[in-house]
C-alpha positions in Angstrom: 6.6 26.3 -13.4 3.1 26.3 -14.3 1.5 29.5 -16.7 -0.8 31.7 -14.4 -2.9 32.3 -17.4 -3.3 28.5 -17.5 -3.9 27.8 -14.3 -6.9 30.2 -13.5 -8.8 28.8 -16.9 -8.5 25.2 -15.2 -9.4 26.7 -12.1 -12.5 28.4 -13.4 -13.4 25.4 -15.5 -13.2 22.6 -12.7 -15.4 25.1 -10.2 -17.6 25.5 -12.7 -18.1 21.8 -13.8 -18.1 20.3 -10.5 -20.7 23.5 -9.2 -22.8 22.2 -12.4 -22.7 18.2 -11.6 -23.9 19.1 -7.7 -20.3 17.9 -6.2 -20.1 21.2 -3.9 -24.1 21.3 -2.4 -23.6 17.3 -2.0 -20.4 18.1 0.5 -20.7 19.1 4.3 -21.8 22.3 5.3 -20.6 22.2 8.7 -18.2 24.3 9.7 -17.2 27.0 6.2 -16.8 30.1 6.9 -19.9 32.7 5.9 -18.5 33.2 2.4 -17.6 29.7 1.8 -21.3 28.9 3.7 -23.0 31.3 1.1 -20.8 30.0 -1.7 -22.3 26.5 -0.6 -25.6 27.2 -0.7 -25.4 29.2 -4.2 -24.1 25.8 -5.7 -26.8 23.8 -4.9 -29.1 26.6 -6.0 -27.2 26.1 -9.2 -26.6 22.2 -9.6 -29.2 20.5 -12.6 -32.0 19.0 -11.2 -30.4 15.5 -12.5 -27.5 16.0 -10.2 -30.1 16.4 -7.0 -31.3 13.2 -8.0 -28.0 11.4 -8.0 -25.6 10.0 -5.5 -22.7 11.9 -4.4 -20.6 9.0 -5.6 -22.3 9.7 -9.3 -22.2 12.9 -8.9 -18.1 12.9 -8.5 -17.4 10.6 -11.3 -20.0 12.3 -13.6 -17.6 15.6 -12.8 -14.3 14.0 -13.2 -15.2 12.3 -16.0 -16.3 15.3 -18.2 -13.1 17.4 -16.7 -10.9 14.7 -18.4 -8.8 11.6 -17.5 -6.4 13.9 -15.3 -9.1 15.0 -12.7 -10.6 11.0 -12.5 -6.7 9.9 -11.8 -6.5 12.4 -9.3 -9.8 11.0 -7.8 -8.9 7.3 -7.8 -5.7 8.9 -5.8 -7.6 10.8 -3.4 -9.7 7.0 -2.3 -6.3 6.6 -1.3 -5.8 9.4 1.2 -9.0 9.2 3.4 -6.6 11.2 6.2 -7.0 13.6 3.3 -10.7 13.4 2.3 -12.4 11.3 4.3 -13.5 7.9 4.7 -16.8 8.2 3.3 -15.5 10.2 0.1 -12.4 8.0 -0.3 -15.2 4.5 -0.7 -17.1 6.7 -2.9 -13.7 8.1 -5.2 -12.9 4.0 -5.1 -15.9 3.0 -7.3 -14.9 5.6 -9.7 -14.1 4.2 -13.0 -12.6 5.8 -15.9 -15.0 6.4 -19.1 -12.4 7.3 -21.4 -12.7 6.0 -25.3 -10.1 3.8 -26.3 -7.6 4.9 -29.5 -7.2 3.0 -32.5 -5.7 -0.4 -32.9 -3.3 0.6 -35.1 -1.9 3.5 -32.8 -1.6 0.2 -30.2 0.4 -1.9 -32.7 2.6 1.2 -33.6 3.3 1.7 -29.7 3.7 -2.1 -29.1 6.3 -2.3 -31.9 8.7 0.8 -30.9 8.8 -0.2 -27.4 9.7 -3.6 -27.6 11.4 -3.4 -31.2 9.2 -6.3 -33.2 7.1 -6.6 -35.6 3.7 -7.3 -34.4 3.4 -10.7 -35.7 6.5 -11.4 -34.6 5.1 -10.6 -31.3 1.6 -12.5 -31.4 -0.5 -15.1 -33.4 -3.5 -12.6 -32.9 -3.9 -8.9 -31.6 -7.4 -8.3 -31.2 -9.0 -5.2 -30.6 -9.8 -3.4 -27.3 -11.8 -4.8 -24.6 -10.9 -1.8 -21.7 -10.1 1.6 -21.8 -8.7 3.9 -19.2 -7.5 7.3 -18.6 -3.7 5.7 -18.6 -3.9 2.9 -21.0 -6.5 0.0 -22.5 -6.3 -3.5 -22.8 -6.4 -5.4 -26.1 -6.9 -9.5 -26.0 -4.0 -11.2 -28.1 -2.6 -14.5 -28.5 0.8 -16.2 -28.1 2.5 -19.3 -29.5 4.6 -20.4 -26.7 8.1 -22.6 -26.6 6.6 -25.7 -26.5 4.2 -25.3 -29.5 0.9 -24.6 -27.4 -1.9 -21.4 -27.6 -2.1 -19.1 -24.5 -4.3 -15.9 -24.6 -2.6 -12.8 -23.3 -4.1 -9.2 -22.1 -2.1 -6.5 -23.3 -1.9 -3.0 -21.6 -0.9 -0.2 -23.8 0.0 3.3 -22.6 -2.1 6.1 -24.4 -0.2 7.9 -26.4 1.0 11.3 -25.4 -0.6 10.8 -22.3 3.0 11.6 -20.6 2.5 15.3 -22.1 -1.0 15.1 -21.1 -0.7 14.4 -17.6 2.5 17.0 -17.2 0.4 20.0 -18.4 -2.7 19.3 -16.4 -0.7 18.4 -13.1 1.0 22.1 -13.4 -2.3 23.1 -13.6 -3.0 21.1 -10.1 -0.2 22.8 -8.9 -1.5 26.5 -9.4 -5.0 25.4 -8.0 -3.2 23.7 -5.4 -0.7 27.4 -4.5 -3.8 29.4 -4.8 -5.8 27.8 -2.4 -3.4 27.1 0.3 -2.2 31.0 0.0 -6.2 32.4 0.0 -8.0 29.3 1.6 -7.1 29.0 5.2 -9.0 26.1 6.0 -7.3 23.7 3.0 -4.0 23.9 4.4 -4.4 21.3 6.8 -5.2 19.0 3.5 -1.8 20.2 2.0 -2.9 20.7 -1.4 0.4 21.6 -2.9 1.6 18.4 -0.8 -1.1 16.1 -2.6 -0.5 17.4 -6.0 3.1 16.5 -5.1 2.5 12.8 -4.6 -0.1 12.4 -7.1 2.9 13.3 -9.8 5.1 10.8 -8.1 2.4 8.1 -8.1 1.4 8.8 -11.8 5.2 8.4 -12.9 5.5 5.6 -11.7 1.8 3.7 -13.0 3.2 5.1 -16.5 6.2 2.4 -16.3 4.2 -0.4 -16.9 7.6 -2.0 -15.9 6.8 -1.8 -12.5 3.2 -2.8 -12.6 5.0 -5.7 -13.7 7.7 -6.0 -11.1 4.9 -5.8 -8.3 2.9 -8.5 -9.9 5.9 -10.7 -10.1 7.3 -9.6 -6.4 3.4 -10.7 -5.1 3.5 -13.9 -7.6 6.0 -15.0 -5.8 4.9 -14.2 -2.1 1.7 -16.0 -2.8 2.6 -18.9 -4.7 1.9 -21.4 -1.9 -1.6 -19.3 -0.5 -4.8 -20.8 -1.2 -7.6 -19.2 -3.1 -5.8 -16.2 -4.6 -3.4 -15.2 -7.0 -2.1 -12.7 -9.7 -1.8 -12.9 -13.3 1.5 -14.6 -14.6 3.9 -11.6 -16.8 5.2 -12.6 -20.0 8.3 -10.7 -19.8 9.7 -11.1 -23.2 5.8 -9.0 -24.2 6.6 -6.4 -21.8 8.3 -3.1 -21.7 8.0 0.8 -20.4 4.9 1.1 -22.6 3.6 -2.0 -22.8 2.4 -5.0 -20.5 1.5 -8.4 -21.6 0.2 -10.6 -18.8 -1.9 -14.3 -18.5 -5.6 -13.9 -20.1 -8.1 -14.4 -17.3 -11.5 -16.2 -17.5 -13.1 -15.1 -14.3 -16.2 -13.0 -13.1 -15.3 -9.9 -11.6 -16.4 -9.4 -8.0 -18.4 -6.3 -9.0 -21.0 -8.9 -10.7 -22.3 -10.5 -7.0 -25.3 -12.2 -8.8 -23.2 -13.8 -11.7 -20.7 -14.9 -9.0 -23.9 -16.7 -7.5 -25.5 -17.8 -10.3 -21.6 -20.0 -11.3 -22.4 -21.5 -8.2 -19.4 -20.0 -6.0 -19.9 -20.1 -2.2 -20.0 -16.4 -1.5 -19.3 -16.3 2.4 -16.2 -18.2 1.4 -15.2 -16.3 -0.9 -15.9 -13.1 1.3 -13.2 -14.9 3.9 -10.5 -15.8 1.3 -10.3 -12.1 -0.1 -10.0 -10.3 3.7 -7.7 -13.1 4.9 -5.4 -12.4 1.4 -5.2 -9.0 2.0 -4.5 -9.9 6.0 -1.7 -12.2 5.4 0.1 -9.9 2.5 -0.1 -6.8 4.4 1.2 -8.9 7.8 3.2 -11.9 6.8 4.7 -10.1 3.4 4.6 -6.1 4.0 3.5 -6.1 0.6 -0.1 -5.6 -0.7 -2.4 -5.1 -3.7 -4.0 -1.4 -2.3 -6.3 -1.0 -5.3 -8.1 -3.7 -4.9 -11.8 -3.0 -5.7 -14.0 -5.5 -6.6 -13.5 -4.2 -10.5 -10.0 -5.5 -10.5 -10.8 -9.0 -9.1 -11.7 -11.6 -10.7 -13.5 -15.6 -9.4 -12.1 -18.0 -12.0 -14.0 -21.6 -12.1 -12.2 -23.1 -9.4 -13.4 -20.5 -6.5 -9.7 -18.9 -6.5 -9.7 -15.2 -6.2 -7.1 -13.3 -9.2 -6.8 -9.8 -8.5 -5.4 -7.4 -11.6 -3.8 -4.0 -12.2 -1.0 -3.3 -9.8 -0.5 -0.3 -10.3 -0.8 1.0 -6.8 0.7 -1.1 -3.9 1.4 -0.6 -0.1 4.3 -1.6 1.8 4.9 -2.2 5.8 7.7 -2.2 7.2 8.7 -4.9 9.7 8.1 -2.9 12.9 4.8 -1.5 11.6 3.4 -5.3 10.6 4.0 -5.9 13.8 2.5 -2.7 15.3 0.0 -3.3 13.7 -0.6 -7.0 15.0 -0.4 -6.1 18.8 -2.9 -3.3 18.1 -5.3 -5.8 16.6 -4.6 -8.2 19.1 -4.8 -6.2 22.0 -8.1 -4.6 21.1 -9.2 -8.4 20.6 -7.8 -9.2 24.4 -8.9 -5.4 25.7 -5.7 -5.0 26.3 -5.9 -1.0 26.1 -2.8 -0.5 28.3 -0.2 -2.3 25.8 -2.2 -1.1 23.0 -0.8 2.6 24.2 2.2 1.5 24.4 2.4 0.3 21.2 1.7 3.1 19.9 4.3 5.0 22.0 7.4 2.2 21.0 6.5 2.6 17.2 6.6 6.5 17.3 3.0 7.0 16.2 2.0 9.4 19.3 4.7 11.8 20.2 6.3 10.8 23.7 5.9 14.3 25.4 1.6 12.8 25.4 0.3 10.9 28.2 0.1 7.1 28.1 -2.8 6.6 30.7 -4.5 9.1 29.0 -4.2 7.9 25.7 -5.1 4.0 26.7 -8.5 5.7 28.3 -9.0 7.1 24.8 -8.7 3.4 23.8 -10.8 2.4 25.7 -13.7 4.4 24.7 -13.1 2.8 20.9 -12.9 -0.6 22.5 -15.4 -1.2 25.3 -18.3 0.0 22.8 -17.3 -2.6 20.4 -16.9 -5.3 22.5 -20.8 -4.8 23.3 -22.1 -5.8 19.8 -22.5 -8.4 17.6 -19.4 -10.0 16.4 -20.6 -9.8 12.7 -21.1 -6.1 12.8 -17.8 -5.7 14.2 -15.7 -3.4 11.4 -12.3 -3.8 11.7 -11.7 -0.9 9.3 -14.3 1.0 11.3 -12.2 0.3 13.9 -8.9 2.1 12.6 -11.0 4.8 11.6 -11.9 5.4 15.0 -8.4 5.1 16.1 -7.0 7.4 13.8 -9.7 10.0 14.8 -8.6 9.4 18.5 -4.8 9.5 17.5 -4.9 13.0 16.1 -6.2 14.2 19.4 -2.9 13.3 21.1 -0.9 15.0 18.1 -0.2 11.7 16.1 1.4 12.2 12.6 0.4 11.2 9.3 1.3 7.7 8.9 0.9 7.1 5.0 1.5 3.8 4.6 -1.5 3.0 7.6 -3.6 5.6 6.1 -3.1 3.5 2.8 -4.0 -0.5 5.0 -6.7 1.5 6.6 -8.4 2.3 2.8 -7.9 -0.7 1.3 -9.5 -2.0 4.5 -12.1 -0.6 4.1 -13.2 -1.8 0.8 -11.9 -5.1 0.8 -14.3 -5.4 4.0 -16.7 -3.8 2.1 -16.7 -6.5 -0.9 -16.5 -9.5 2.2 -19.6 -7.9 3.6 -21.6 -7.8 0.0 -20.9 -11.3 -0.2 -22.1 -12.1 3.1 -23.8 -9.8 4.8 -23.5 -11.4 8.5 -19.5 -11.6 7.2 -17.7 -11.9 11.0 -14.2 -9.7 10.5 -12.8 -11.1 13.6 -13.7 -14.4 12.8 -11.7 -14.5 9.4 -9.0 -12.4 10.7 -8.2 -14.1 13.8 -6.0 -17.3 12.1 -3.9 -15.1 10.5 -3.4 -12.3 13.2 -2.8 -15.1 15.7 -0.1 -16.6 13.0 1.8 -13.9 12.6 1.8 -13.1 16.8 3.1 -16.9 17.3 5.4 -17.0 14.3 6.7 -13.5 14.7 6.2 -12.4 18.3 6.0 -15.6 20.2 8.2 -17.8 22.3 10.3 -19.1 18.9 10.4 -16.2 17.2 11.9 -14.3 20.4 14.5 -17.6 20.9 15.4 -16.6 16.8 16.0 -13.1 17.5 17.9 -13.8 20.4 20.1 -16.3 18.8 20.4 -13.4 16.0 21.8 -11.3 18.8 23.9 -13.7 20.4 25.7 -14.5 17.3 26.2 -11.4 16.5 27.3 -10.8 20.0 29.7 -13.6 19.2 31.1 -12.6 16.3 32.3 -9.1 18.0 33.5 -11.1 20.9 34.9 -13.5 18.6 37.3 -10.5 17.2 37.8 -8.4 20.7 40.7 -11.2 21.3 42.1 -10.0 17.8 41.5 -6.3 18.3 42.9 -6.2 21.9 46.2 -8.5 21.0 46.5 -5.4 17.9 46.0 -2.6 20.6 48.7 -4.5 23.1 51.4 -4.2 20.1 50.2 -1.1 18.3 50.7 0.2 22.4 54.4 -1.5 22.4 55.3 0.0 19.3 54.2 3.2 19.6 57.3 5.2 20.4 58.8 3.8 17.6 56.1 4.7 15.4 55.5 8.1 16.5 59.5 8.7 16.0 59.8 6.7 12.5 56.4 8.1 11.3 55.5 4.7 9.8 51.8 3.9 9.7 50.2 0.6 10.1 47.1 -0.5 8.7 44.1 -2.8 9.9 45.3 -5.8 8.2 49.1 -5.2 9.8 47.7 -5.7 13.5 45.3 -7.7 13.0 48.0 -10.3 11.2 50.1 -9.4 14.1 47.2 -10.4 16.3 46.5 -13.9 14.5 49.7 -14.8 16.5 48.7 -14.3 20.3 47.6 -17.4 21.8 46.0 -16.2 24.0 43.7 -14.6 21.6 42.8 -18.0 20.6 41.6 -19.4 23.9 39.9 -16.8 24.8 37.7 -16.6 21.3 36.8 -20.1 22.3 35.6 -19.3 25.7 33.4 -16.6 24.4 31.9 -19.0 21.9 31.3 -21.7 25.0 29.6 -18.7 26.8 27.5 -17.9 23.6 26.2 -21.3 23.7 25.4 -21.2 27.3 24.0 -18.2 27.2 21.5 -19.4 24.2 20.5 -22.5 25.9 19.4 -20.6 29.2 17.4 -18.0 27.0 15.8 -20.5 25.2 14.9 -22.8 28.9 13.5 -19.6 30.2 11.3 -18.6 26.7 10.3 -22.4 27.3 9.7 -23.2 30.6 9.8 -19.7 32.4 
């Protein structure tokens, strides 16, 4: 339960900070009530004539930044949630970095050596000093001696000490703020403040295990292993532990640095189409994807491949949503609006009590205009921003995990289109859309499923023989039963049922109907 007391001083402080950096005059006007209108206008009355000058994007991490590493985490989560604060603000809250200072090497060593219960020379052949600081931890450079006698550099991620305590104090604090406005401030509660604050402390939990930053870089090591052009850092498990992450050293450039890219001679349209068809084929093929990936945490190593760092955020699809989300792609490729609507109304998006003609004519006034330009100013991401616009008219809900595609969308297109400016979306995403539809929705994948339903069809047949020969004497016995009070088990009849013959040929009828039954399916997937 967070102190009252405590709660209004963080209160005060963060209006007046981010009244002072010129966050509130750079927000929309449209639409505040008179008091929240006048309230407006006295902040930009009262932001520095500095701030004025500045982009909004500046402006927020210049105010999150001097309110403390709490505040610039919640930002980074609120680029996240642009169902929450807008697409435009969640790009801008992406490019925030922290501009913490980093703690002493020594305090690093001391951590390092508690969690993972060596000495640190034990541990490395050198621990240099820091090289990145963050509001959660910093990265040192360190070398290993490995099993087979050979150097390998290492990065090493360190948790900031006390920053557990930290982040527990200051996210009660978010929790009074976030009370107080949805009890006085009508128009936040459709933002769910208390909800955000909520999830934020879930999300920092877990990003302050930096065991399962390391899980998710393993889990996606694996998926991409075989992909070409990207991939993640190895983890050196036996270096890592709740506080501390040891991972492959990369020599890259990051993708923030367009004109070093360039100048290592890298073919940037290339490279623009490897990172949007990664982030395509993880988020389709695996359900799995990197959703913090900024052009800060990746990297272009000598040999063109894309690396992309800190996992500490990731998204997962399930199987019915990848493929949702497929035949919504798809059918706004094929102007399909009709089974695009119904797409929508099989996964549950759009409540079923809405109109489906209605809501394909909705469709089709975010299709039809898009279909009329250029195909390299087509925006995919634009385009599920429109459709999640369009979807709230019809009383869609919340979807989080598209909210969190559609974001991550949205700046991985955004780092395509810096490398190439005439960057074609549909062009780089229609191998791996069309991919997944044959592989997963086409004529072979529908014979697999249906073979998966057959033989489990089978199997349940296969046993009926078994079950009804069990019924037939559990039926003959059961005056005697009822008058002896003796009670048989599953195994009892079905040992008794082993014995019927006629179990037996009918068990292998039903698998000679099976097969049958597969061989027309498949004719008619085929051939129909």
């Amino acid at each position: 339960m967070s102190n009252p007391i405590t709660g209004t001083f963080a209160l005060l402080r963060a209006v007046y900070i981010l009244v002072r950096e010129g966050v509130f005059s750079a927000l929309p006007a449209e639409g505040l009530p008179p008091m929240a209108a006048l309230a407006h206008r006295l902040a930009g009355l009262m932001a520095r004539r500095s701030a004025r000058r500045a982009a909004r994007s500046e402006r927020l991490s210049q105010a999150l930044n001097r309110l403390g590493p709490s505040y610039v985490k919640l930002g980074q989560f609120l680029a996240t949630r642009p169902d929450i604060v807008g697409t435009e603000i969640a790009v801008e809250l992406s490019q925030l970095q922290d501009k913490v200072p980093p703690f002493p090497r020594e305090q690093a060593i001391r951590d390092i050596e508690v969690t993972l219960g060596r000495r640190i020379d034990d541990l490395f052949v050198e621990f240099g000093d820091v090289v990145g600081a963050a509001s959660i931890a910093q990265v040192h450079k360190a070398r290993v001696l490995t099993r087979d006698g050979a150097y390998r550099d290492v990065a090493v991620k360190v948790i900031r000490p006390g920053v557990r305590v930290r982040f527990r104090r200051e996210l009660e604090a978010f929790a009074f703020i976030a009370r107080v406005l949805e009890t006085f401030v009508r128009s936040s509660r459709r933002l769910r403040p208390i909800a955000v604050v909520e999830t934020l402390a879930q999300s920092t939990r877990i990003e302050m295990d930096l065991r399962l930053e390391a899980a998710a870089s393993s889990e996606m090591a694996d998926n991409v292993a075989n992909d070409p052009h990207f991939r993640v850092p190895g983890i050196d498990w036996e270096r890592t532990g709740r506080d501390v992450l040891t991972m492959e050293w990369i020599d890259g450039i990051k993708m923030n640095d367009v004109a070093a890219v360039r100048a290592a001679g890298h073919d940037l349209p290339r490279l623009g189409v490897d990172l949007v068809q990664s982030f395509l084929r993880h988020s389709m093929r695996d359900g799995f994807f990197h959703a913090d990936m900024h052009p800060g945490n990746l990297f272009v190593v000598p040999d063109g491949t894309i690396v992309a760092v800190d996992l500490g955020i990731v998204g997962r699809l399930t199987a019915d949503s990848r493929r949702f989300l497929a035949e919504i792609l798809y059918g706004f490729i094929r102007r399909d609006y009709q089974r695009v609507a119904e797409v929508h109304f099989e996964a549950g998006y759009v409540p079923r009590t809405q109109d489906v003609l209605s809501f394909a004519q909705a469709l089709r006034a975010i299709g039809e205009p898009i279909h009329g330009q250029p195909a390299e100013t087509i925006s995919m991401a634009h385009l599920l921003t429109l459709l999640f616009e369009v979807t709230e008219l019809f009383d869609m809900q919340t979807r989080p995990e598209l909210v969190l595609l559609q974001k991550t969308m949205v700046v991985v297109e955004g780092v395509a289109r810096s490398y190439d400016p005439r960057f074609n979306m549909w062009e780089a995403a229609e191998p791996v859309v069309t991919d997944y539809i044959v592989s997963e929705l086409g004529p072979a994948a529908k014979l697999r499923d249906a073979k998966k339903g057959l033989e489990a069809i089978g199997r349940v047949i296969h046993r009926f023989p078994d079950f009804a020969a069990g019924l037939e004497v559990f039926a003959n016995n059961m005056p005697d039963l009822i008058e002896n009070g003796i009670h048989i088990n599953d195994d009892d009849l079905m040992e008794l049922a082993k014995e019927s013959r006629t179990g037996l040929i009918i068990s292998h009828i039903a698998q000679v109907a099976s097969a049958i039954a597969l061989v027309v399916i498949a004719w008619q997937l085929t051939f129909g």
